[in-house]
C-alpha positions as CSV (number, residue, x, y, z in Angstrom):
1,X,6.3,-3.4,-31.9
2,X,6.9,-6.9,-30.8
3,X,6.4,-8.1,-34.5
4,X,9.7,-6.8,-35.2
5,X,11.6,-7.0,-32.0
6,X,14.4,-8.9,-33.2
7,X,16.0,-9.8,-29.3
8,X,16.5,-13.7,-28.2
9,X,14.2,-12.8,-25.4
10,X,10.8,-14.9,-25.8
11,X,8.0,-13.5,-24.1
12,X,5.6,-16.8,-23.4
13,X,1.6,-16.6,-22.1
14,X,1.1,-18.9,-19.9
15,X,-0.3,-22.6,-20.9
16,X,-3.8,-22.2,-20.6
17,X,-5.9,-24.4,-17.9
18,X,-8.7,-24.7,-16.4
19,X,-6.9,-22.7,-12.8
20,X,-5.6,-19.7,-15.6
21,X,-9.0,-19.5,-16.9
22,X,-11.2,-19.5,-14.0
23,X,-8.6,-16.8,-12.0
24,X,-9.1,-14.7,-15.4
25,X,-13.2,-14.9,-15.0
26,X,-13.0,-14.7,-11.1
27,X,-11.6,-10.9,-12.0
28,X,-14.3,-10.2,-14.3
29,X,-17.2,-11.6,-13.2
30,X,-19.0,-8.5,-11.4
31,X,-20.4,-5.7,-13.5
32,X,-20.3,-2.9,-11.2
33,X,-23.2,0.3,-12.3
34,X,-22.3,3.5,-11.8
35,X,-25.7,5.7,-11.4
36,X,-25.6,9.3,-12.2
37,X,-25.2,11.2,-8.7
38,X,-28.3,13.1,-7.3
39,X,-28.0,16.8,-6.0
40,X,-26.3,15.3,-2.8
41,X,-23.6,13.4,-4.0
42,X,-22.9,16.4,-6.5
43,X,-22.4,18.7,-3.7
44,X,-20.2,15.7,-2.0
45,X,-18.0,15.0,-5.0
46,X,-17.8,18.8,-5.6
47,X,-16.5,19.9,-1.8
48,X,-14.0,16.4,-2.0
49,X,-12.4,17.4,-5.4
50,X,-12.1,21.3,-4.2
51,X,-10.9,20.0,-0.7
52,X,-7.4,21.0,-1.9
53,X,-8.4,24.4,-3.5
54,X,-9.8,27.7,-2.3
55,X,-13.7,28.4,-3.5
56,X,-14.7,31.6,-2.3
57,X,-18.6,31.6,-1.5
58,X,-19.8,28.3,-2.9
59,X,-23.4,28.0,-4.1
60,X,-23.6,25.0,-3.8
61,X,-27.4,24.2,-4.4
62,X,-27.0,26.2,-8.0
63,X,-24.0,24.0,-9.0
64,X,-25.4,21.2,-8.4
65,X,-28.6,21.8,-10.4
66,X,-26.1,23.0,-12.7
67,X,-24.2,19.9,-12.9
68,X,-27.5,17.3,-13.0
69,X,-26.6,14.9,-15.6
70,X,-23.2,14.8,-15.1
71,X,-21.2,11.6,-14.3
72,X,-18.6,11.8,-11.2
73,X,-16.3,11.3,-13.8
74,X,-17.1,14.2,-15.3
75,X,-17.8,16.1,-12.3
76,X,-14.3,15.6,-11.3
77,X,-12.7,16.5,-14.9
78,X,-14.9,19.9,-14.7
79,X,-13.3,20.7,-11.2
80,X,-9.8,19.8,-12.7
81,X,-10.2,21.7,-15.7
82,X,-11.7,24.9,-13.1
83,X,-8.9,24.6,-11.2
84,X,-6.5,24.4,-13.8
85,X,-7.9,27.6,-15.3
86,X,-7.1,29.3,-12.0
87,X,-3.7,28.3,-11.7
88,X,-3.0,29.4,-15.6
89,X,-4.2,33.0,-14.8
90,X,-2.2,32.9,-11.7
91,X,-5.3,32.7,-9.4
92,X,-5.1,31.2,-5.7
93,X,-9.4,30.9,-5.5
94,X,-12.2,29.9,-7.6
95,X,-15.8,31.1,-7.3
96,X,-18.8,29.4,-8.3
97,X,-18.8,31.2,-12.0
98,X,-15.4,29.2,-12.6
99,X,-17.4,26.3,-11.5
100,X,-20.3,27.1,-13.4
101,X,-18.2,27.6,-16.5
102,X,-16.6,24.0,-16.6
103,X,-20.0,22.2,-15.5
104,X,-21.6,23.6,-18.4
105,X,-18.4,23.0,-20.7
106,X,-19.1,19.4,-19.4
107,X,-22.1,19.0,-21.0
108,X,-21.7,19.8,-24.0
């Protein structure tokens, strides 16, 4: 889009030096590793994420063994996509089946 901007307005980089490059490298020099979460932190990431939304008698130990493999990433995009559901077909609660649904969904 820029190639055929055809304003007076110049967009410039900066001149690069040594300060520009070693700011640039201070910002990326730690790799941070996200581990899968164990049954624990499933449960915790679960109960956060549905901390806005009604779940009507959690079982929480069988969603969690459901859910081990999943990144909290896609922990949190299979609680979105539950609660999404519920708010398409005019539900105000989820149960563990519409959790159980999307966990699975989520690893496929």
């Amino acid at each position: 889009m820029l190639e055929r901007d055809e304003s007076t307005v110049s967009l410039l980089p900066p001149p690069p030096s040594s300060s520009t490059r070693y700011a640039l490298f201070r910002r990326f020099d730690d790799v941070i590793e996200y581990g899968l979460p164990n049954r624990t932190q499933i449960i915790e990431v679960l109960k956060f994420k549905l901390s806005s939304f009604k779940i009507v008698k959690p079982v929480w130990a069988n969603l969690a063994e459901i859910a081990e493999g999943l990144s909290h990433a896609e922990l949190t995009r299979a609680v979105q996509d539950a609660i999404k559901d519920a708010v398409i077909h005019d539900r105000n609660t989820l149960t563990s089946a519409d959790l159980q649904k999307m966990l699975e969904k989520g690893k496929l």
